[in-house]
ZADO-1210 file (C-alpha; in nm, 4 decimals, padded with zeros to 6 digits):
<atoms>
<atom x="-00.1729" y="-01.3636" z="-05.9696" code="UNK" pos="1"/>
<atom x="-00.3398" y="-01.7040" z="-05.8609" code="UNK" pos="2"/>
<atom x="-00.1945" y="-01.8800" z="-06.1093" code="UNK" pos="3"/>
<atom x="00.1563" y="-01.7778" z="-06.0062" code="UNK" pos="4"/>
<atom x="00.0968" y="-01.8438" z="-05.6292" code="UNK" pos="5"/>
<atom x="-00.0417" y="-02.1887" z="-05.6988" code="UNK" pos="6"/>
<atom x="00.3280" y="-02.2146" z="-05.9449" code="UNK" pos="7"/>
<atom x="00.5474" y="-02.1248" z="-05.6407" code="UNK" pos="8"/>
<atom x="00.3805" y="-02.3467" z="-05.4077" code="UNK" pos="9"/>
<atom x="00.4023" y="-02.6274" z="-05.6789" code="UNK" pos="10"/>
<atom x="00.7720" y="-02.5379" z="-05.7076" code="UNK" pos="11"/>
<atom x="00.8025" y="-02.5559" z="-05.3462" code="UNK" pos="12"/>
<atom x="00.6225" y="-02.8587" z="-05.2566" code="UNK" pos="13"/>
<atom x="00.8568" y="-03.1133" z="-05.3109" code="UNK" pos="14"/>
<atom x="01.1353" y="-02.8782" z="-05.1218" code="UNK" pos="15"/>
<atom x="00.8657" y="-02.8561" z="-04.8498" code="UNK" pos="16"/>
<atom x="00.8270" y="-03.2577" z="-04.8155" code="UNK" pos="17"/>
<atom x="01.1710" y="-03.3422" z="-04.7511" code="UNK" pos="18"/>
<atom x="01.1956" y="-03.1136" z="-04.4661" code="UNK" pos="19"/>
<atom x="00.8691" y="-03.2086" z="-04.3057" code="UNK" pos="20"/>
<atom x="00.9948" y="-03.5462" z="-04.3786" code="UNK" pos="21"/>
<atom x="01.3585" y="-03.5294" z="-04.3206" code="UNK" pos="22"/>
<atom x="01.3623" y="-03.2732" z="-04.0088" code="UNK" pos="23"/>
<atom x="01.0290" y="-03.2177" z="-03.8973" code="UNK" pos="24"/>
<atom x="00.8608" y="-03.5735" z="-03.8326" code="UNK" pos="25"/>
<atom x="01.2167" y="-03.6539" z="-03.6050" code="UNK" pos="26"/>
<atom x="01.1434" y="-03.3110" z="-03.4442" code="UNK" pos="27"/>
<atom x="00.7892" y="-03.4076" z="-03.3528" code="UNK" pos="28"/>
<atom x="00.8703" y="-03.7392" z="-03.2511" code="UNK" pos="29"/>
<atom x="01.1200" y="-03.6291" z="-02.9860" code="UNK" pos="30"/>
<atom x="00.9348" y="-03.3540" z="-02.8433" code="UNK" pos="31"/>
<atom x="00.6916" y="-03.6321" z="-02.8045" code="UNK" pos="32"/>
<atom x="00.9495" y="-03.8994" z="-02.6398" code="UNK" pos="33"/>
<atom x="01.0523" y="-03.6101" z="-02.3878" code="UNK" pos="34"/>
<atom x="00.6738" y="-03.6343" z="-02.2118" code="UNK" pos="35"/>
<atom x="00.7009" y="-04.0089" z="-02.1774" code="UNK" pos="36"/>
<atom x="00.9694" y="-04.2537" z="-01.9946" code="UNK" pos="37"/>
<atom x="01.0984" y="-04.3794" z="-02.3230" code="UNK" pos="38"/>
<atom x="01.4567" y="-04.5796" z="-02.3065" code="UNK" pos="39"/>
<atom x="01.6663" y="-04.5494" z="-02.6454" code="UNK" pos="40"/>
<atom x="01.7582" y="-04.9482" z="-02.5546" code="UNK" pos="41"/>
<atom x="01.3410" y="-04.9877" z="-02.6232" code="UNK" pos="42"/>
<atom x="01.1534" y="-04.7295" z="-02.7491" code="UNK" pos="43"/>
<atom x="00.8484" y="-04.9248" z="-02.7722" code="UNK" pos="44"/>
<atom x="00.8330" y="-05.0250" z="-02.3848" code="UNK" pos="45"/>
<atom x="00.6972" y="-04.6413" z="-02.2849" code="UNK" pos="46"/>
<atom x="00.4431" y="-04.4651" z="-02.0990" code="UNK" pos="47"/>
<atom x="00.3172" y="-04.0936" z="-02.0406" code="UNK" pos="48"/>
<atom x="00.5148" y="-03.8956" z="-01.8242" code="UNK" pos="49"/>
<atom x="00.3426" y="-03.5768" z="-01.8974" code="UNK" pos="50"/>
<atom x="00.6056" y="-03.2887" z="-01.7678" code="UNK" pos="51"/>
<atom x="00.7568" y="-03.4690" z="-01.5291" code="UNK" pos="52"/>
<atom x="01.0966" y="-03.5070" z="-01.7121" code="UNK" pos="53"/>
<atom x="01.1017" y="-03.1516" z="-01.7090" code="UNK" pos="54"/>
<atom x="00.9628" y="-03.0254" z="-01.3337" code="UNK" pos="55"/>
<atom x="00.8466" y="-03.2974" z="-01.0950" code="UNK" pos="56"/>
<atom x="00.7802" y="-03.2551" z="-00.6769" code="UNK" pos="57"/>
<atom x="00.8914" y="-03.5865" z="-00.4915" code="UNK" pos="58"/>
<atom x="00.7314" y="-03.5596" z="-00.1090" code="UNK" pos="59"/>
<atom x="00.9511" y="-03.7485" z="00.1258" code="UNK" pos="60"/>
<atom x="00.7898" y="-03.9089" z="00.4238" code="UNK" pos="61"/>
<atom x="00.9210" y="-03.6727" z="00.6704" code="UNK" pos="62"/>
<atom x="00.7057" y="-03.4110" z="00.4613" code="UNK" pos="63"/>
<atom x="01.0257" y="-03.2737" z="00.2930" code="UNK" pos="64"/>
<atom x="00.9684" y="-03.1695" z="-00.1055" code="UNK" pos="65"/>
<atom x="01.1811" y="-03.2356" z="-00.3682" code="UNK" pos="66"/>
<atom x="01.2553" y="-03.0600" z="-00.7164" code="UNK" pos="67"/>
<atom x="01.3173" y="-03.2682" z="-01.0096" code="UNK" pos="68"/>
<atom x="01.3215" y="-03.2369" z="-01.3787" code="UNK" pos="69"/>
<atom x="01.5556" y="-03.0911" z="-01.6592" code="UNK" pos="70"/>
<atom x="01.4517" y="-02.7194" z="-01.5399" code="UNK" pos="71"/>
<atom x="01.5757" y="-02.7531" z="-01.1745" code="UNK" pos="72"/>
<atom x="01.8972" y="-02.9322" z="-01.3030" code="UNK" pos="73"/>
<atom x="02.1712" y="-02.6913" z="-01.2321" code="UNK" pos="74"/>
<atom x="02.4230" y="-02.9120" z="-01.5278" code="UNK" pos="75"/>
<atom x="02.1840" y="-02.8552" z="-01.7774" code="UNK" pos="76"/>
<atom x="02.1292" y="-02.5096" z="-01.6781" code="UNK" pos="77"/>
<atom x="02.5176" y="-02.4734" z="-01.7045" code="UNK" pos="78"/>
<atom x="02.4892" y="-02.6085" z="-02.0490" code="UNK" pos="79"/>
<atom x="02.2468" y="-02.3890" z="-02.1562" code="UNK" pos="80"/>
<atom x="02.4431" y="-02.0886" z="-02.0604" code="UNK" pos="81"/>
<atom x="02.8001" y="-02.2135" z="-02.2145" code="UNK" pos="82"/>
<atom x="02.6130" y="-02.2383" z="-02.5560" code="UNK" pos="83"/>
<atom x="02.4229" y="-01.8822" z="-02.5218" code="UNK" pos="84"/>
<atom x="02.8196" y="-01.7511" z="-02.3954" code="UNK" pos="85"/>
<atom x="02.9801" y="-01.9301" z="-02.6825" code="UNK" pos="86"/>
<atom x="02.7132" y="-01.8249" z="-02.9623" code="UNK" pos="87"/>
<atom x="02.7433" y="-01.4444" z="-02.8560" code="UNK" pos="88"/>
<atom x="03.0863" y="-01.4061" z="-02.7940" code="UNK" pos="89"/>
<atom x="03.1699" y="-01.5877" z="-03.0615" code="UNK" pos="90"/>
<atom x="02.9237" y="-01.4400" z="-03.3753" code="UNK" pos="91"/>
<atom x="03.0412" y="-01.1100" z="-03.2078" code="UNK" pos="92"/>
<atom x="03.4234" y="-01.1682" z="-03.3059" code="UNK" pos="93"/>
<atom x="03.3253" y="-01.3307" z="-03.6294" code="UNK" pos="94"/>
<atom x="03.1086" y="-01.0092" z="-03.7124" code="UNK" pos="95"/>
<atom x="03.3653" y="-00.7750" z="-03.6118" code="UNK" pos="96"/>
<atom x="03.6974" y="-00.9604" z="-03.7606" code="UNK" pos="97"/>
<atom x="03.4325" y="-01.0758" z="-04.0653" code="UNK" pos="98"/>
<atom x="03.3784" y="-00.6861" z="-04.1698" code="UNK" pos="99"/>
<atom x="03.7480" y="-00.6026" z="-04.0966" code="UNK" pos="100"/>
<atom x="03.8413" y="-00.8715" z="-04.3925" code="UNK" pos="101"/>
<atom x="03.5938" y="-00.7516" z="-04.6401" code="UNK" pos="102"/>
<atom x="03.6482" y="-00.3893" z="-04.5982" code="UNK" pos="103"/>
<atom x="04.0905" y="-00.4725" z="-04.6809" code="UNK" pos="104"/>
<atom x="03.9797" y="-00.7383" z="-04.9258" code="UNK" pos="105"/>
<atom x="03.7598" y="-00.4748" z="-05.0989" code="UNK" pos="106"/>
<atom x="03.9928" y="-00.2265" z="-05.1638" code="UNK" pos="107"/>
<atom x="04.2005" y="-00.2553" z="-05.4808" code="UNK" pos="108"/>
<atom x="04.5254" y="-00.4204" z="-05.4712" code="UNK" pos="109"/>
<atom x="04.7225" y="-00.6702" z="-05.7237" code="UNK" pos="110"/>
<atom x="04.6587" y="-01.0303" z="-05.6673" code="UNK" pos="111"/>
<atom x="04.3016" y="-00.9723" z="-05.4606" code="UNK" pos="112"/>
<atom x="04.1461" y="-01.2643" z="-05.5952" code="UNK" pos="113"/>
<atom x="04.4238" y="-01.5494" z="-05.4798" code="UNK" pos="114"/>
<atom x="04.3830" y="-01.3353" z="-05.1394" code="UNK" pos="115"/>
<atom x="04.0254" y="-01.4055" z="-05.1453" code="UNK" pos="116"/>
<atom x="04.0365" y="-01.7447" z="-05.2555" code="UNK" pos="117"/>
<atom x="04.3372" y="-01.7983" z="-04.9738" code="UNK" pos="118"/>
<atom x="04.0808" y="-01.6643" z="-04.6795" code="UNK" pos="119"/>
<atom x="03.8679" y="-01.9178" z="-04.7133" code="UNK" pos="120"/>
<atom x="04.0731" y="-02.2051" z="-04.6714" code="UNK" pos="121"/>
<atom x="03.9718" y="-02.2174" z="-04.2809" code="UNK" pos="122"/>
<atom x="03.6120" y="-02.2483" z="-04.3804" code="UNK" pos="123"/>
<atom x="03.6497" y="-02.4675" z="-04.6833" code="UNK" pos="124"/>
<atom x="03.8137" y="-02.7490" z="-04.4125" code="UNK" pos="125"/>
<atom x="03.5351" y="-03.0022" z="-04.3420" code="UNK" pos="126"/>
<atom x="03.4936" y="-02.9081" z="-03.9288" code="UNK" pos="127"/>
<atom x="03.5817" y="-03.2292" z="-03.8161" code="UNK" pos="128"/>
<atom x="03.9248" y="-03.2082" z="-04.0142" code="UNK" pos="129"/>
<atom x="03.9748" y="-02.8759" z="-03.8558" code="UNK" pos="130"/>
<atom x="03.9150" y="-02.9777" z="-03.4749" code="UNK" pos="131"/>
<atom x="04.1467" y="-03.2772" z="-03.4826" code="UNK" pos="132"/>
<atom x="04.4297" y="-03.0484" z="-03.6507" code="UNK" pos="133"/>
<atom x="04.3418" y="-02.7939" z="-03.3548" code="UNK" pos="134"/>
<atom x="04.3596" y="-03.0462" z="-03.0811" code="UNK" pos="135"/>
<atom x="04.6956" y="-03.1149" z="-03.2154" code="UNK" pos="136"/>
<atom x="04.7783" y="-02.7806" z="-03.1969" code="UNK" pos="137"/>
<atom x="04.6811" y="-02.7209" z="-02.8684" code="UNK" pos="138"/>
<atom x="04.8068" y="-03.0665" z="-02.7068" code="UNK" pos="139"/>
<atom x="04.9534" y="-02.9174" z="-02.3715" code="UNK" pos="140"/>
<atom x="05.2492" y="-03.2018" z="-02.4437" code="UNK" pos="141"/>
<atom x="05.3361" y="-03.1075" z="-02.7953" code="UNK" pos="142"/>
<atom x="05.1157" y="-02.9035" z="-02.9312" code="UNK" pos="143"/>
<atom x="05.2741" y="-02.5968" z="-03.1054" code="UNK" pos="144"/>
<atom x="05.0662" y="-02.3359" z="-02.9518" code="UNK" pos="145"/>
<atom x="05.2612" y="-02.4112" z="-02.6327" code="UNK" pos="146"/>
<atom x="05.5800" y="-02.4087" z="-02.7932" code="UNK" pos="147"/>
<atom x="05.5493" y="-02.0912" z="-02.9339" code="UNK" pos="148"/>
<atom x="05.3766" y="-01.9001" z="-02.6564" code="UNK" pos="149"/>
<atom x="05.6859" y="-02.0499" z="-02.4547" code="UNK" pos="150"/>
<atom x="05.9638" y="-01.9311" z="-02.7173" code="UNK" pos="151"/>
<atom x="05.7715" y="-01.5953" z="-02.7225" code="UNK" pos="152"/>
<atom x="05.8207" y="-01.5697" z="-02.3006" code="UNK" pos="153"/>
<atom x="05.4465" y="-01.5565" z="-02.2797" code="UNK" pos="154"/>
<atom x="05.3493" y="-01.8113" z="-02.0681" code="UNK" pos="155"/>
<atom x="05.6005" y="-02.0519" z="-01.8389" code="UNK" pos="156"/>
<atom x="05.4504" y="-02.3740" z="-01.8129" code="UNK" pos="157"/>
<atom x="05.2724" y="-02.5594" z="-02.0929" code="UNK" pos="158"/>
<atom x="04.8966" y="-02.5160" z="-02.0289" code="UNK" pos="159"/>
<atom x="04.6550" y="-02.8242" z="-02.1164" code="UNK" pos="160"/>
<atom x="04.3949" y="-02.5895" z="-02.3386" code="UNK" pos="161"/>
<atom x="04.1232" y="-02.8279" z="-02.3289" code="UNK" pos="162"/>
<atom x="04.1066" y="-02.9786" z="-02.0150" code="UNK" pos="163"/>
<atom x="04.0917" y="-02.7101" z="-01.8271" code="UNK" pos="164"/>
<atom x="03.7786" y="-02.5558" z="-01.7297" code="UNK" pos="165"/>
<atom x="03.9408" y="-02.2061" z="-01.7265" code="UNK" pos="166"/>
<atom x="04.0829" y="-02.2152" z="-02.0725" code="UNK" pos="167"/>
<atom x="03.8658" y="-02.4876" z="-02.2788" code="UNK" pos="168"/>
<atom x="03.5845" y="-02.2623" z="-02.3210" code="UNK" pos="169"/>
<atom x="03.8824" y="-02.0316" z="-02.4873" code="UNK" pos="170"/>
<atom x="04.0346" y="-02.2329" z="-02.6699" code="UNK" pos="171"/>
<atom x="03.7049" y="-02.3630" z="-02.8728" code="UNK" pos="172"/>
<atom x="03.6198" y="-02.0018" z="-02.9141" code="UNK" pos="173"/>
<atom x="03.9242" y="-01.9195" z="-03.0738" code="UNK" pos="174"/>
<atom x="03.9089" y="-02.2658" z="-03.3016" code="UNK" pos="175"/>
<atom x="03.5247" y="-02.1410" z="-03.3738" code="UNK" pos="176"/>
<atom x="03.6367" y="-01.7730" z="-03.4934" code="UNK" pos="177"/>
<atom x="03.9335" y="-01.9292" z="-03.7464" code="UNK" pos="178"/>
<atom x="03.6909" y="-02.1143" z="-03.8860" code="UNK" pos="179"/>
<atom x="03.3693" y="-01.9297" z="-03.9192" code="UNK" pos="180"/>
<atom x="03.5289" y="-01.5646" z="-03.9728" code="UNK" pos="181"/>
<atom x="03.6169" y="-01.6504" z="-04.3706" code="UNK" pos="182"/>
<atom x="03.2443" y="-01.6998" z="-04.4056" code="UNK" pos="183"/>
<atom x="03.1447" y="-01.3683" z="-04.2352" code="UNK" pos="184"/>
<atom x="03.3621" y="-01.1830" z="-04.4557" code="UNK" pos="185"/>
<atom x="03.2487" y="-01.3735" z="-04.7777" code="UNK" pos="186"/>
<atom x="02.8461" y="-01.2029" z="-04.7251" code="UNK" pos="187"/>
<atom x="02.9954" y="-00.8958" z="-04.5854" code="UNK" pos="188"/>
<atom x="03.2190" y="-00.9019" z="-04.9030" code="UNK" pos="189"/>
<atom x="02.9301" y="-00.9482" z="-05.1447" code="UNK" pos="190"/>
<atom x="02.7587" y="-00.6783" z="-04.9970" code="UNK" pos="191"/>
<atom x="02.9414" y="-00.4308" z="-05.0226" code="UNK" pos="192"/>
<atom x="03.0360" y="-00.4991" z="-05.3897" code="UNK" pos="193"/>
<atom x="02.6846" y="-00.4361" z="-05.4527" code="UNK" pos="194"/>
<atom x="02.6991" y="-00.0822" z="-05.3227" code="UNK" pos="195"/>
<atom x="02.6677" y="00.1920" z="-05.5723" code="UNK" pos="196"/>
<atom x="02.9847" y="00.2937" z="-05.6191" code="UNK" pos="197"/>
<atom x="02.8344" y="00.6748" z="-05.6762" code="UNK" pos="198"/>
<atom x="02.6831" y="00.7228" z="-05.3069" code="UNK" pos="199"/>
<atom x="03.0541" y="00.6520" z="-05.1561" code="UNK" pos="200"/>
<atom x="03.2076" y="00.8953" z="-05.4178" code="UNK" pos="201"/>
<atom x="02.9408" y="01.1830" z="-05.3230" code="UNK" pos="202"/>
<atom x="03.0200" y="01.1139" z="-04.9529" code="UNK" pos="203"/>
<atom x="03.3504" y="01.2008" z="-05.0356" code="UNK" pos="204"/>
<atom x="03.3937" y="01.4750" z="-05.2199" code="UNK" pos="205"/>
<atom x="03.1120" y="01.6601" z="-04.9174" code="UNK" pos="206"/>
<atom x="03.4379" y="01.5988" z="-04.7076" code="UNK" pos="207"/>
<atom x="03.3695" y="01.3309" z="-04.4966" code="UNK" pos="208"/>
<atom x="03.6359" y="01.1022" z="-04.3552" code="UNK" pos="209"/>
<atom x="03.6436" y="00.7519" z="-04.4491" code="UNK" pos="210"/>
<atom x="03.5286" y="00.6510" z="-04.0982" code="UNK" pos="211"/>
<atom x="03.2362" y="00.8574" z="-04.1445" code="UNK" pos="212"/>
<atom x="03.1741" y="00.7355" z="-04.5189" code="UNK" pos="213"/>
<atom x="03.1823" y="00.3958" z="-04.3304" code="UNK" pos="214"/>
<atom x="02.9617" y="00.4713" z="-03.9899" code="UNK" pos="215"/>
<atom x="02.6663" y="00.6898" z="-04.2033" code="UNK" pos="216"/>
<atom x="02.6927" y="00.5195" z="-04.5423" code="UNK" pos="217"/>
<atom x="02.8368" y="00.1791" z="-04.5834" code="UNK" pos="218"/>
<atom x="02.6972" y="00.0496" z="-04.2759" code="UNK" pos="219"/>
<atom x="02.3763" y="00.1247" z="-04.3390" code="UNK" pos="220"/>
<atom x="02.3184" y="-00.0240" z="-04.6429" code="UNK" pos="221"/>
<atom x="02.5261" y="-00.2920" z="-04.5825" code="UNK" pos="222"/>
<atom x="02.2924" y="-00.3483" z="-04.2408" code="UNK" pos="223"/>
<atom x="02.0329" y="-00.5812" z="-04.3987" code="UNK" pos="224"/>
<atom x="02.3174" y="-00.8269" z="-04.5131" code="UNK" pos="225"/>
<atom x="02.5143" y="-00.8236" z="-04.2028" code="UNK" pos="226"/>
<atom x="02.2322" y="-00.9371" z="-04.0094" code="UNK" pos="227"/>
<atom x="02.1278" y="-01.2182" z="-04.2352" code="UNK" pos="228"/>
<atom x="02.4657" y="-01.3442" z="-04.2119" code="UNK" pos="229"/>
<atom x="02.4813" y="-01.2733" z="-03.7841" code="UNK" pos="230"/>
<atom x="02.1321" y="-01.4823" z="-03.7881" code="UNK" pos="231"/>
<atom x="02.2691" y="-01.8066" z="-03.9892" code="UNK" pos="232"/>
<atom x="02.6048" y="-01.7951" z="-03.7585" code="UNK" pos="233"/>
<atom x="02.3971" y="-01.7436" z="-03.4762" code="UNK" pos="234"/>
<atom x="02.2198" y="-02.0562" z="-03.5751" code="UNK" pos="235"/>
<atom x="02.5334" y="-02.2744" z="-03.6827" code="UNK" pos="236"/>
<atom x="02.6526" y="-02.1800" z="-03.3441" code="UNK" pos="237"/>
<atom x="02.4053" y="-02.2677" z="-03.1340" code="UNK" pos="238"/>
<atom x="02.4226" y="-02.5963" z="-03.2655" code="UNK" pos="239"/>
<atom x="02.7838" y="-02.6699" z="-03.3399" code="UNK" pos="240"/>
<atom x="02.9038" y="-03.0347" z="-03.2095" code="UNK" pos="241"/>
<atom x="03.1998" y="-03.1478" z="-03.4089" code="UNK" pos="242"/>
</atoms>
């Protein structure tokens, strides 16, 4: 048993060295630039700060107090809560759109696999690619989401998506879901190809509806799955730039 541990972690050491190398010295080094005064034009010229880039008091001579730091800033608190609103809302659609997919590109049909391999063109787009074709798409001058919400009679002036702040946080959400949904439904797929195709054939012939097969037998098993593939979206999303 010893013998295998010490092969695993012998295995995993040089995987372990390029991420303490790679991601976590950078890590460590900018949780440590955030407690001192550091400039990026010279990060040499720097002193200790302690926590005062984060909550500082400033007494004014007329005995007045002053809050200041990155926890009393009301933009970055803003900031904060646009990327907790987009991860949510958005993992939630992918999740729910993501198992709607699998479960129709489960089922038999002719041609299935070109239908699978179509889905994932969205994903298979490098992001970058994807967001500039988008912000064509959504140019408020002649972008052809206008054009065909205006054809349709659903809107009557042309609406500029992303510089508003009513509709930009929309209109990244919906970019986000095209994207990332394909992905959902590719671990949601595998999943449920690995069910045993016997449990769903007892639940059936005991009479239960398909819904029901899916709410008391699918879901559960699939459960484990799903929420490995919730927690890596979750984490993309939280971080998403480009």
């Amino acid at each position: 048993m010893r013998r295998r541990v010490r092969t695993a972690w012998l295995f995993l050491a040089p995987m372990l060295f390029v991420l303490a190398v790679v991601a976590g010295w950078p890590f460590l080094r900018t949780v440590y630039y955030s407690f001192t005064d550091a400039s990026l034009a010279d990060l040499d010229a720097r002193q200790w700060v302690g926590f005062d880039n984060y909550f500082s008091l400033l007494r004014l001579p007329n005995g007045r107090v002053l809050y200041d730091g990155l926890l009393v800033d009301p933009v970055w608190w803003r900031a904060v809560w646009n990327t907790v609103r987009f991860a949510v809302v958005s993992v939630a659609c992918e999740t729910v759109l993501g198992m709607v997919v699998a479960l129709a590109l489960n089922a038999e049909f002719p041609g299935r696999g070109i239908v699978r391999a179509a889905i994932l063109i969205p994903w298979a787009i490098p992001t970058i690619v994807s967001a500039k074709m988008w912000q064509w798409m959504l140019n408020d001058q002649f972008g052809i989401i206008n054009v065909v919400l205006l054809n349709l009679g659903l809107i009557h002036d042309k609406i500029a998506w992303t510089a508003s702040a009513d509709t930009a946080m929309i209109a990244v959400l919906v970019v986000d879901i095209w994207k990332s949904t394909p992905f959902m439904a590719l671990l949601i797929l595998a999943a449920l190809q690995m069910l045993p195709r016997e449990i769903l054939e007892v639940a059936k012939l005991d009479g239960a509806s398909p819904w029901q097969v899916f709410r008391w037998v699918t879901l559960p098993l699939i459960r484990p799955a799903v929420m490995v593939a919730v927690i890596f979206r979750a984490l993309d999303a939280l971080r998403i730039f480009d």
